[in-house]
C-alpha positions in Angstrom: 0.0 0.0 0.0 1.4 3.4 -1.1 2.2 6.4 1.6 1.6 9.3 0.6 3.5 13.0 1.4 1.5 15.9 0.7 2.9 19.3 -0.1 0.9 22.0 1.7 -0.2 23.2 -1.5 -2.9 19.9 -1.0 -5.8 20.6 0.5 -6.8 19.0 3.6 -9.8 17.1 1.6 -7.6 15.4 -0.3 -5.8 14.4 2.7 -8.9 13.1 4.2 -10.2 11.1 1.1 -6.6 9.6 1.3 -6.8 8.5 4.9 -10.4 7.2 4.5 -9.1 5.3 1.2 -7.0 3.8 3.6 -3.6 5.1 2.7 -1.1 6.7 4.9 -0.8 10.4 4.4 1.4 13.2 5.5 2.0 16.8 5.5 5.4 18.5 4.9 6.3 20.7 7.5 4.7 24.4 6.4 7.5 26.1 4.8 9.7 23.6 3.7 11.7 24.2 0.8 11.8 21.9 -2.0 14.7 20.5 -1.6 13.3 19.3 2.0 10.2 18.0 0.5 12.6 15.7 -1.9 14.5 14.6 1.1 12.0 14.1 3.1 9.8 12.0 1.0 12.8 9.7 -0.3 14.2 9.3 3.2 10.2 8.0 4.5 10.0 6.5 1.7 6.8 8.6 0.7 5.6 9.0 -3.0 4.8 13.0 -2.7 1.8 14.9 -4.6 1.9 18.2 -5.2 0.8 21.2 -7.5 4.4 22.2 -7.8 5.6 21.8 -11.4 9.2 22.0 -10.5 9.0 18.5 -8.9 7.8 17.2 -12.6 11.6 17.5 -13.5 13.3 15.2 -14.3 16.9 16.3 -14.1 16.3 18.0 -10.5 14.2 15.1 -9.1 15.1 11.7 -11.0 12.2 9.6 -10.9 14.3 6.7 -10.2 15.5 7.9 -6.7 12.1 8.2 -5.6 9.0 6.1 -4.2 7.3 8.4 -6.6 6.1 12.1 -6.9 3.1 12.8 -8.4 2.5 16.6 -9.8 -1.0 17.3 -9.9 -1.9 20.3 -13.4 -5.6 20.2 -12.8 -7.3 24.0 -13.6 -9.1 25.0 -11.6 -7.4 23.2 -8.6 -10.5 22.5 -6.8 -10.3 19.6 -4.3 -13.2 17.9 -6.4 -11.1 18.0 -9.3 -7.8 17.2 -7.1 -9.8 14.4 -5.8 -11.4 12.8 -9.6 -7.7 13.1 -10.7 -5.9 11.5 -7.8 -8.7 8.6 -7.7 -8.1 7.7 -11.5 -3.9 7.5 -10.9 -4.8 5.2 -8.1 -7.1 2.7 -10.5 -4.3 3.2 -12.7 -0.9 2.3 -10.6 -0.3 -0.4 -8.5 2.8 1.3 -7.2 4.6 4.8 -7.9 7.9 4.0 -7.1 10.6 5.3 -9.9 7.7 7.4 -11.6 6.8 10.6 -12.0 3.0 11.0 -13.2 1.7 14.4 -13.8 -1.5 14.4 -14.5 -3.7 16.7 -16.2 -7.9 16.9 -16.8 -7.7 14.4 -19.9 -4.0 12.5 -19.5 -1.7 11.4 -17.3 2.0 11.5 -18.3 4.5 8.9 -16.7 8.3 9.2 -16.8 10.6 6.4 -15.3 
């Protein structure tokens, strides 16, 4: 079963759809630069979902290192949305480790 790390741009809805899907969920600390989201995740072994697009780079966060990040590009960012688009990558993938998935309205891109 995945664990999840959520960047504080997630809100708390998705966090409890998460926790009531049975997952284990977790908040970086507020403030936390991205640098200390990465290490953080990889270190707990957490596969991370955020809005940040940064983390959807591959040469500053190599999928491979990680249990997975997952970069949510859903306009508008409504937790509804958030929600429907997070639900479909979890029908989708078993696991996240070594992937990065962003995912938009209509797709969801993968790169190992």
């Amino acid at each position: 079963m995945s664990r999840f790390l959520l960047d504080e741009n997630i809100p708390h809805s998705v966090y409890r759809y998460l926790v009531a899907k049975g997952y284990i969920v977790e908040y970086v600390p507020r403030g936390a630069k991205n640098r200390e989201v990465a290490s953080l995740a990889k270190n707990r072994k957490l596969t991370l979902i955020t809005r940040d697009s940064d983390f959807a780079d591959p040469l500053l966060y190599p999928p491979e290192e990680y249990y997975g990040i997952i970069v949510l590009r859903i306009h508008p960012p409504t937790p509804r949305n958030l929600i429907k688009a997070l639900d479909k990558a979890l029908t989708m993938f078993s696991s996240f480790k070594g992937k990065t998935l962003i995912i938009y309205h209509d797709r969801i891109e993968t790169i190992e």
